[in-house]
C-alpha positions in Angstrom: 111.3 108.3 89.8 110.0 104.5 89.9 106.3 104.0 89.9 106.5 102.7 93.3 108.0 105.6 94.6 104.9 107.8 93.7 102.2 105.4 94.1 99.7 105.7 97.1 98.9 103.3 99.7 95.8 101.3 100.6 95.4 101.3 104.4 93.1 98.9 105.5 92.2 100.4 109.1 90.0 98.6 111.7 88.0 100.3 113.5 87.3 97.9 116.4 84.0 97.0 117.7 81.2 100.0 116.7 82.5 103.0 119.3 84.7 105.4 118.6 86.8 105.8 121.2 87.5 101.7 121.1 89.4 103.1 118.1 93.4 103.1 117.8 95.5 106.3 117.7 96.5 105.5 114.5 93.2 104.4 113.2 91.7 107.5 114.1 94.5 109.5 112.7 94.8 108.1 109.2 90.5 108.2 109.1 90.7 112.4 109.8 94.1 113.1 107.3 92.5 110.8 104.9 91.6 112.2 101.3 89.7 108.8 100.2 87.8 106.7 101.8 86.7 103.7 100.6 83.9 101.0 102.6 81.7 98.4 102.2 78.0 98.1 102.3 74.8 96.7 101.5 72.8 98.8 98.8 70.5 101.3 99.9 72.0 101.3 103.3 74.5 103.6 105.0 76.8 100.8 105.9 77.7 100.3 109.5 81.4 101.3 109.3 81.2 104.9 107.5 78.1 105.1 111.0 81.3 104.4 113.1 83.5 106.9 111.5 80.5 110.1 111.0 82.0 113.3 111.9 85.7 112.0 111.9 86.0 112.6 107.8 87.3 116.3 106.8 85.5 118.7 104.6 86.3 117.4 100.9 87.3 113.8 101.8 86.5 111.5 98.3 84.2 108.6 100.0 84.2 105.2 97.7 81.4 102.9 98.5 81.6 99.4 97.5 78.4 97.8 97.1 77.7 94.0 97.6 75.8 92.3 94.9 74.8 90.0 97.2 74.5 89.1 101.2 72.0 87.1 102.2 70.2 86.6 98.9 71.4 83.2 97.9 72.6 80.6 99.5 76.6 81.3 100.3 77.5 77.5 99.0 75.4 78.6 95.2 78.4 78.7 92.9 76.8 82.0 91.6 77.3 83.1 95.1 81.3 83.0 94.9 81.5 84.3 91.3 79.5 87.2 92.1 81.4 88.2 94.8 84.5 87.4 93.3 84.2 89.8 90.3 82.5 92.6 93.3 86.1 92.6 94.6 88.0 92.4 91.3 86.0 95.7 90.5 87.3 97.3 93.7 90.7 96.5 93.4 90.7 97.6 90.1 89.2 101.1 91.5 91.7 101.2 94.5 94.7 100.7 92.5 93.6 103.3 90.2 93.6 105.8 93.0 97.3 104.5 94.4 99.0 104.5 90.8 97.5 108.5 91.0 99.6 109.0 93.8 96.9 108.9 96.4 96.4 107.2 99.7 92.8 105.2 100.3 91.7 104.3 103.4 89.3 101.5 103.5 87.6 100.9 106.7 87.3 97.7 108.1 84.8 96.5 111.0 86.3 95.3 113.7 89.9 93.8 112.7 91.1 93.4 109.1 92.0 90.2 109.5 89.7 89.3 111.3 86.2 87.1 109.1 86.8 90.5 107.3 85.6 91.4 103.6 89.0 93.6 103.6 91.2 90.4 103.2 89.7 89.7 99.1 90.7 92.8 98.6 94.3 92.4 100.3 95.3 89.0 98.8 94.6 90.9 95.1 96.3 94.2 96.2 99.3 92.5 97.1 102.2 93.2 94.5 100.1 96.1 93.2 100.5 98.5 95.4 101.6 99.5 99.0 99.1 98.1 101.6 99.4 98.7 105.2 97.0 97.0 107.7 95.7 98.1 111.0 94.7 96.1 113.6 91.2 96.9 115.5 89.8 95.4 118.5 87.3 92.4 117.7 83.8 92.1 118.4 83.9 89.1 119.9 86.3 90.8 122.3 83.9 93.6 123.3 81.3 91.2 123.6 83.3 89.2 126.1 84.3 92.1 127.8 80.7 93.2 128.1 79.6 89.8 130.2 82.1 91.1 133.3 83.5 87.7 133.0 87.3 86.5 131.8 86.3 84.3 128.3 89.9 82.2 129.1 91.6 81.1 132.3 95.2 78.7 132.4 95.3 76.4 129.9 91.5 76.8 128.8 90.7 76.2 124.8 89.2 79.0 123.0 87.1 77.7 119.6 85.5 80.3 117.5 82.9 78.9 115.4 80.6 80.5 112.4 76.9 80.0 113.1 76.8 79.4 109.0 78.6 75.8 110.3 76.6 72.5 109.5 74.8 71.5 112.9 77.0 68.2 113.3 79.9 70.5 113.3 78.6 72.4 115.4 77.6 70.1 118.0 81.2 68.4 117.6 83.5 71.7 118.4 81.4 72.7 120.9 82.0 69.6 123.3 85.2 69.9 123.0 86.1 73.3 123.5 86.2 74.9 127.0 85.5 78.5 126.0 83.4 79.1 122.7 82.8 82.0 120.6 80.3 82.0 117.7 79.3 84.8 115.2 77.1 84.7 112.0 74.5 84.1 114.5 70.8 85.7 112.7 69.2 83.1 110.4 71.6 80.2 112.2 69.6 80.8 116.1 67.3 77.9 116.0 70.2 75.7 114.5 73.2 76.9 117.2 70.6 76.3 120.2 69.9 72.7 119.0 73.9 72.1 118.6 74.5 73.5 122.0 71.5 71.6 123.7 73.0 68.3 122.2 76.8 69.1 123.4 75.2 69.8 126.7 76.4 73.3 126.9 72.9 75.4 126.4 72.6 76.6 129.6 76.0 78.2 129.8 75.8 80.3 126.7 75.3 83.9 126.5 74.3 86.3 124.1 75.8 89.6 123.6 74.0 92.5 121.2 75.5 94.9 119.8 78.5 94.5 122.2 80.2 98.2 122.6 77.5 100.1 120.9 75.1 102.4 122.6 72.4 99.8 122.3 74.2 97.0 123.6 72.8 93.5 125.6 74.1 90.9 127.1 71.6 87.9 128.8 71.4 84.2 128.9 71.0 82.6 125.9 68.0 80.8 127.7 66.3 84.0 127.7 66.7 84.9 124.2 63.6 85.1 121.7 62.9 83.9 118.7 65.6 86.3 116.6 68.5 88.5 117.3 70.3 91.3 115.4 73.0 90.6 113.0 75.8 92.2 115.3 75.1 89.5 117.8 77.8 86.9 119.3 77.2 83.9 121.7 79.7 83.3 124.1 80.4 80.4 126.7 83.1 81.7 129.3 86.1 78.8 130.0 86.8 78.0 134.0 90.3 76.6 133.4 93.5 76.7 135.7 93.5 79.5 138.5 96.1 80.0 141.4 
């Protein structure tokens, strides 16, 4: 027998927006058959996707988590930022493969889609050529959140720009006017800095902001009425108004 043959496979499964049942059939099937489980998180927390998943593991199930050495810390453009987190994932791989070459599977769950502004993809571009990966797909946040307004984000021909509050404000300001429908995450620290951008591309009064979109706590209201700070799982939306019959 080749290596390949009896090596284990690293399923990076997402697991949508923060509910359970906005998970996929086969999400939900690998998480309960799975024998490892593998997810990110910040230290000393929980981590907000083994939250999503409680009471889906089985009795006995091997859960790896990964640790970040640092979120919010240092600045994300401090060179130290990217070799820190570079060598984080290096030392995951380097775990995860271990487990495949031993002839186990490893599920690693993945907040909203893999693919998706997801940590799973620096652990994917290494794991490739390794071993077996298979990816799969969740629903996004940012669709949930759209969903939870009662409005269509896109109509016709209408433009849909997701942004990354972490942006510089110029940026910001420039993809904004020229966008019809608008999406921005990475909201948090990057509040006071979005609302000047949007006030600038004329567009503050049509934003919304959507907490927690799909979990049991979730909010949606006017940007307008927003305070001072907002959660980390929050998005701001502007809806497009584009080609209709």
């Amino acid at each position: 027998m080749t290596q390949a043959s009896t090596q284990g496979t690293v399923y990076g499964v997402g697991l949508g927006p923060g509910s359970q049942d906005l998970m996929s059939v086969r999400a939900d099937r690998l998480i309960r058959g799975a024998t490892h489980i593998a997810y990110f998180r910040k230290k000393g927390r929980k981590g907000h996707a083994r939250s999503i998943v409680e009471g889906l593991l089985a009795p006995g199930t091997i859960e790896l988590p990964m640790e970040y050495p640092v979120t919010t810390e240092i600045p994300f453009d401090d060179p130290q930022y990217n070799a820190l987190l570079s060598e984080f994932y290096s030392r995951c791989v380097a775990q995860l493969i271990e487990i495949a070459n031993a002839g186990c599977n490893v599920v690693v769950l993945c907040e909203g889609d893999p693919f998706f502004y997801g940590s799973f993809m620096h652990l994917y571009t290494r794991l490739l050529n390794q071993v077996p990966v298979s990816v799969v797909p969740g629903i996004t946040g940012m669709s949930a959140a759209w969903t939870a307004t009662g409005q269509p984000i896109t109509w016709g021909d209408d433009i849909l720009t997701v942004l990354m509050g972490t942006l510089p404000e110029e940026t910001l300001v420039k993809h904004i006017a020229d966008t019809d429908a608008l999406v921005v995450m990475k909201i948090g620290r990057n509040l006071n800095k979005l609302r000047r951008a949007l006030k600038h591309a004329g567009r503050g009064d049509q934003a919304w902001l959507i907490e927690y979109a799909a979990m049991e706590q979730q909010r949606v209201l006017p940007l307008v009425d927003v305070g001072e700070s907002v959660p980390y799982f929050s998005i701001v939306l502007i809806h497009g108004n584009g080609r209709r019959p």
